[in-house]
N, CA, C and O atoms as a GROMACS GRO file, in nm:
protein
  252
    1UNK      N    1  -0.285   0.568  -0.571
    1UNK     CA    2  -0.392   0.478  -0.533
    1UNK      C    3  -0.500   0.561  -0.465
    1UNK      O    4  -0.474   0.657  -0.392
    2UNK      N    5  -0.626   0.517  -0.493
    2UNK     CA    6  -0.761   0.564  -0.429
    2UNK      C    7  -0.735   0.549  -0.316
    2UNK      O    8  -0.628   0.494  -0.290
    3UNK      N    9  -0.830   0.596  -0.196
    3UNK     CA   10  -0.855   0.563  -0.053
    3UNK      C   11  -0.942   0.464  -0.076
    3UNK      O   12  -0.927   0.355  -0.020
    4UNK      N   13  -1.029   0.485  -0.151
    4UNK     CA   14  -1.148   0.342  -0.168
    4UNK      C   15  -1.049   0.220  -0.166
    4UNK      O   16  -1.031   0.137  -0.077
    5UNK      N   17  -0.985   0.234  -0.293
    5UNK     CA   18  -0.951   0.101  -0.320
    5UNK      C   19  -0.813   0.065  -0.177
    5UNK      O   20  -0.801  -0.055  -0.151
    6UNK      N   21  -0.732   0.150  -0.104
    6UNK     CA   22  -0.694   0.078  -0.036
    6UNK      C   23  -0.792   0.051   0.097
    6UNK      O   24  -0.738  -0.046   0.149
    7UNK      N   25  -0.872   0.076   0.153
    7UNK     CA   26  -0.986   0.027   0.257
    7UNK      C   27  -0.996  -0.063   0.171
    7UNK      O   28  -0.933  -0.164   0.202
    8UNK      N   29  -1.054  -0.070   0.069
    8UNK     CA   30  -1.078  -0.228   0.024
    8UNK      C   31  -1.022  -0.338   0.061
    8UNK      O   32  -1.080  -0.439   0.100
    9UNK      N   33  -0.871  -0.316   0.045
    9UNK     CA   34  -0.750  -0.401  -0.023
    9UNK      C   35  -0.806  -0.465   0.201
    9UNK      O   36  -0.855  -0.570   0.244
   10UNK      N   37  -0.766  -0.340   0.270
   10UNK     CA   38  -0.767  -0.390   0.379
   10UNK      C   39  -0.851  -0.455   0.484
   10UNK      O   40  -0.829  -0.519   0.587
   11UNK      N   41  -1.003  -0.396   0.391
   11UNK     CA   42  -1.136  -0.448   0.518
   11UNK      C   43  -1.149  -0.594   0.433
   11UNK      O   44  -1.206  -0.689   0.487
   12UNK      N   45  -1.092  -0.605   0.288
   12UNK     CA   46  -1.169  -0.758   0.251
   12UNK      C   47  -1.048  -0.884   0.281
   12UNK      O   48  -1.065  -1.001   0.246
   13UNK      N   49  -0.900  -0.822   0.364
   13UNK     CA   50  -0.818  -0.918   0.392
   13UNK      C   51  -0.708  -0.972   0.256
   13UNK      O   52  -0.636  -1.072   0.249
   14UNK      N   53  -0.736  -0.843   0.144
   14UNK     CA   54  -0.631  -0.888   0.055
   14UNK      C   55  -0.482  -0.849   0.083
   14UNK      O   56  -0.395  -0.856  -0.004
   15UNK      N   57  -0.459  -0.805   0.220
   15UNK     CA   58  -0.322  -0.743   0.189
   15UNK      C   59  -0.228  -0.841   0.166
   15UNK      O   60  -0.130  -0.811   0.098
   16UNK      N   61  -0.241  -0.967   0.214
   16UNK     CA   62  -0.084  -1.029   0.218
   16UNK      C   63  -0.134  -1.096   0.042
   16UNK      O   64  -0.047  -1.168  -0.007
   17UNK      N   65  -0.268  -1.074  -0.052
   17UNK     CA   66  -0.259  -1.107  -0.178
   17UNK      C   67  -0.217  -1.049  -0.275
   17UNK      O   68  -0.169  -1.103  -0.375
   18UNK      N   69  -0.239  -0.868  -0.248
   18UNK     CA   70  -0.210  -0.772  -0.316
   18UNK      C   71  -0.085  -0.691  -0.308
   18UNK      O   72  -0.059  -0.632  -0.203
   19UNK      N   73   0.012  -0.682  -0.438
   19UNK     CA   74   0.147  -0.670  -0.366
   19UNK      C   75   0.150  -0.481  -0.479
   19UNK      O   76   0.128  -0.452  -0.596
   20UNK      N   77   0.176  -0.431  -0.396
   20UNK     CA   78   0.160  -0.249  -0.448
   20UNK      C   79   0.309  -0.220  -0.505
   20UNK      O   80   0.401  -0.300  -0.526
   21UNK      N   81   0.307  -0.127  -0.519
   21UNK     CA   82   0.452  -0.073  -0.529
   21UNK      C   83   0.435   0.078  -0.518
   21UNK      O   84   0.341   0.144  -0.563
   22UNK      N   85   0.537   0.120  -0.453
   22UNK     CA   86   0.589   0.224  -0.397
   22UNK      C   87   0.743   0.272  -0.511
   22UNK      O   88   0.856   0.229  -0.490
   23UNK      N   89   0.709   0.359  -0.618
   23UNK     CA   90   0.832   0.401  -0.641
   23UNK      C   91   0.943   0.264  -0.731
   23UNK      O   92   1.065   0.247  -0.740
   24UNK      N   93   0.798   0.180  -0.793
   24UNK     CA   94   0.877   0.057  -0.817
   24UNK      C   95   0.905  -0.062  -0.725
   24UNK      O   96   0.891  -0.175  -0.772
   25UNK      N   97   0.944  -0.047  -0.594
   25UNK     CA   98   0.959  -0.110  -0.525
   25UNK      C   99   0.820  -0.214  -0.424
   25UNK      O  100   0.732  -0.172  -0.349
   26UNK      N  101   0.845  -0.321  -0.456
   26UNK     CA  102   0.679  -0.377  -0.416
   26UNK      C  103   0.730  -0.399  -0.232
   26UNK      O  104   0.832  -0.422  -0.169
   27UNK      N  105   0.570  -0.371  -0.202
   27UNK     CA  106   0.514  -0.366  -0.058
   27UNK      C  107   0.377  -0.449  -0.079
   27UNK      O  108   0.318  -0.487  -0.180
   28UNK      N  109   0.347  -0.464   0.081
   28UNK     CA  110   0.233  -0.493   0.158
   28UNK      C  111   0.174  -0.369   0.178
   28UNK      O  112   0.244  -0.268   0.178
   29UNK      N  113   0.029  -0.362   0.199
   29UNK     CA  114  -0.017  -0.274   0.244
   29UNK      C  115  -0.060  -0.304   0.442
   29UNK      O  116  -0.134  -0.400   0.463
   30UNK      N  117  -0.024  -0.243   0.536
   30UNK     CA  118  -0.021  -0.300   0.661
   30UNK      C  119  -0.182  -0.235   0.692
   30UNK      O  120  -0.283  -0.306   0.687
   31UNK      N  121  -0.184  -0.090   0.722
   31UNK     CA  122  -0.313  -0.051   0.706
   31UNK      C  123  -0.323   0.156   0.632
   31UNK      O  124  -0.254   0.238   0.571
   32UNK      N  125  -0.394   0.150   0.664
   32UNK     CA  126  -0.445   0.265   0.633
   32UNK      C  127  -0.564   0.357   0.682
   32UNK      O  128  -0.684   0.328   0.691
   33UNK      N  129  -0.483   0.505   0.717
   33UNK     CA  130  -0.494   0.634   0.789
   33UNK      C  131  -0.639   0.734   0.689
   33UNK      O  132  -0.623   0.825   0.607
   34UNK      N  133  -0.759   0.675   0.734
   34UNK     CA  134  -0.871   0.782   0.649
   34UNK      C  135  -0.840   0.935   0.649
   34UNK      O  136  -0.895   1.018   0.578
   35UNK      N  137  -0.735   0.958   0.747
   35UNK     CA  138  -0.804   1.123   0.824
   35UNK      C  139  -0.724   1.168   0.718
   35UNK      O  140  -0.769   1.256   0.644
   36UNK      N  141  -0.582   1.110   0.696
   36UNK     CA  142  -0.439   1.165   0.596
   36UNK      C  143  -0.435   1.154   0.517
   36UNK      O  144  -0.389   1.231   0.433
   37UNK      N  145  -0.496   1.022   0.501
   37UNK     CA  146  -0.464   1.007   0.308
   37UNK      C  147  -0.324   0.938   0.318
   37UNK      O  148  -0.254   0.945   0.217
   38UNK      N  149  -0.281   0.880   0.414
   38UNK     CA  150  -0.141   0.770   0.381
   38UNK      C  151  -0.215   0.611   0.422
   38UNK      O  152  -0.327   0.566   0.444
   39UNK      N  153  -0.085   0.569   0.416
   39UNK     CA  154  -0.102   0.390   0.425
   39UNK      C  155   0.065   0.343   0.511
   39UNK      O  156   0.178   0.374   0.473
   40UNK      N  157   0.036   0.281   0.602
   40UNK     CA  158   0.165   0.211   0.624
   40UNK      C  159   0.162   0.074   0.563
   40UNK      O  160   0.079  -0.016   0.574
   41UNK      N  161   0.326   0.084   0.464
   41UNK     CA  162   0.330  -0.021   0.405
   41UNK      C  163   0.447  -0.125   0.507
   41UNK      O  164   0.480  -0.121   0.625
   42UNK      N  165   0.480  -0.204   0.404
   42UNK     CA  166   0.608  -0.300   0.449
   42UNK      C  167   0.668  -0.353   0.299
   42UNK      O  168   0.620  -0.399   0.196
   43UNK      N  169   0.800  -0.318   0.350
   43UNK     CA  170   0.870  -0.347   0.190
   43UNK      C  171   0.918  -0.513   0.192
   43UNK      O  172   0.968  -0.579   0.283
   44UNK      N  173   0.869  -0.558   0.014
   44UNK     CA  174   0.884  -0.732   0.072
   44UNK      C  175   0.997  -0.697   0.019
   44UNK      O  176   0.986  -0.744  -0.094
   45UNK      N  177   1.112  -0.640   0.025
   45UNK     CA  178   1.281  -0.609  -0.004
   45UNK      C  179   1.327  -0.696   0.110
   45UNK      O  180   1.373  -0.811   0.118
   46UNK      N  181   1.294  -0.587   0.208
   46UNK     CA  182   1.408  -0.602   0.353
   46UNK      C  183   1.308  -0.605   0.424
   46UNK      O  184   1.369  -0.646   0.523
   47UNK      N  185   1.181  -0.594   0.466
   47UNK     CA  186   1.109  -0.654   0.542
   47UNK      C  187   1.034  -0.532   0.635
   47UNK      O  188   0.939  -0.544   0.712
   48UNK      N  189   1.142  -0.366   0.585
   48UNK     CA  190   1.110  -0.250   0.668
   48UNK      C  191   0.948  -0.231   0.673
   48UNK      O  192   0.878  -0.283   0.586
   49UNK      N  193   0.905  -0.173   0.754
   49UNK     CA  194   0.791  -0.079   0.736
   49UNK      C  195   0.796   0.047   0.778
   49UNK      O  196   0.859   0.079   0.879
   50UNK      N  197   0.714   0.151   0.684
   50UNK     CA  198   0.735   0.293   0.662
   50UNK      C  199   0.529   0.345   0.601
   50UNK      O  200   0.437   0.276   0.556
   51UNK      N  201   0.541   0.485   0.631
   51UNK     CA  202   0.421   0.563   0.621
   51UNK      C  203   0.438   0.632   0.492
   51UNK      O  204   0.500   0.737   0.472
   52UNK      N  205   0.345   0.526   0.365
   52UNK     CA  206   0.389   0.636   0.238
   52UNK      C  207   0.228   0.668   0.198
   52UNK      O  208   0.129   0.596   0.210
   53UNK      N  209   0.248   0.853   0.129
   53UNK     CA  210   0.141   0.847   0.069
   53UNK      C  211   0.042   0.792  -0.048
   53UNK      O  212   0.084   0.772  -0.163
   54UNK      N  213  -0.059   0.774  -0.019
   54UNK     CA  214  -0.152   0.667  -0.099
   54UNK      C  215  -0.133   0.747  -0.267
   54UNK      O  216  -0.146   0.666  -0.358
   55UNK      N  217  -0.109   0.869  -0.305
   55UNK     CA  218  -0.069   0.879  -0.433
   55UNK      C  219   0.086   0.821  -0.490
   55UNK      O  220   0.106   0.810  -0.611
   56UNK      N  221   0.180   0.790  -0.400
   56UNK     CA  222   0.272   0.713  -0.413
   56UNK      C  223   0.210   0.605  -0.452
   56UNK      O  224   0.269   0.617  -0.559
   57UNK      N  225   0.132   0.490  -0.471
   57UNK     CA  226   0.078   0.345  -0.462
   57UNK      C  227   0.042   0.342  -0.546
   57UNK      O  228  -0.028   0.432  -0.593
   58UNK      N  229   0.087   0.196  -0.625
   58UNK     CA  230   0.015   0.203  -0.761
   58UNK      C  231   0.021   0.029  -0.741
   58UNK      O  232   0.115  -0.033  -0.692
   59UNK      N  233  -0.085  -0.019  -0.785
   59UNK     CA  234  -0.088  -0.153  -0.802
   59UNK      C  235  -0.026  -0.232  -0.955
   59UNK      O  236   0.002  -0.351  -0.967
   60UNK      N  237  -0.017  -0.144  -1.041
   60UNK     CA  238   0.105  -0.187  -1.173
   60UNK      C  239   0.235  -0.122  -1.124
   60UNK      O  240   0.226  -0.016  -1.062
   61UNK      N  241   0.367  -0.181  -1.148
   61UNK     CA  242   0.484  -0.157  -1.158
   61UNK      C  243   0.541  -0.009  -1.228
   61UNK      O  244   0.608   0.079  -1.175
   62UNK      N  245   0.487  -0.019  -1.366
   62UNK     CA  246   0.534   0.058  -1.449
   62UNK      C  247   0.456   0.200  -1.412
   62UNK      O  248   0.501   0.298  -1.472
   63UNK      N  249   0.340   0.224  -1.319
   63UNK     CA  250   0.256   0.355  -1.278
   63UNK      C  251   0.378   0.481  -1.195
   63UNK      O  252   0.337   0.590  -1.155
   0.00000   0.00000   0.00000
């Protein structure tokens, strides 16, 4: 995933619309780190939240 597109996802309030996936596994996006280049997500699995990088993120499943 871009940095654009996740600032997007987060300054226009889509996170709880837009569901990402990490590795297959779908998340929330909680927010996101300009300086790093990560995002803390939250997995809608088990409810964890964790710091993955934004090239991990793909908004299709199959990416």
């Amino acid at each position: 995933m871009q940095l654009r597109r996740a600032v997007e996802i987060c300054n226009n309030n889509e996170k709880d619309n837009v569901t990402l996936y990490y590795y297959n596994k779908p998340v929330t996006l909680v927010s996101v780190d300009n300086n790093i280049g990560t995002a803390h997500v939250k997995s809608l699995n088990d409810d964890s939240q964790f710091e993955a990088e934004l090239e991990s993120l793909h908004e299709n499943k199959n990416l």
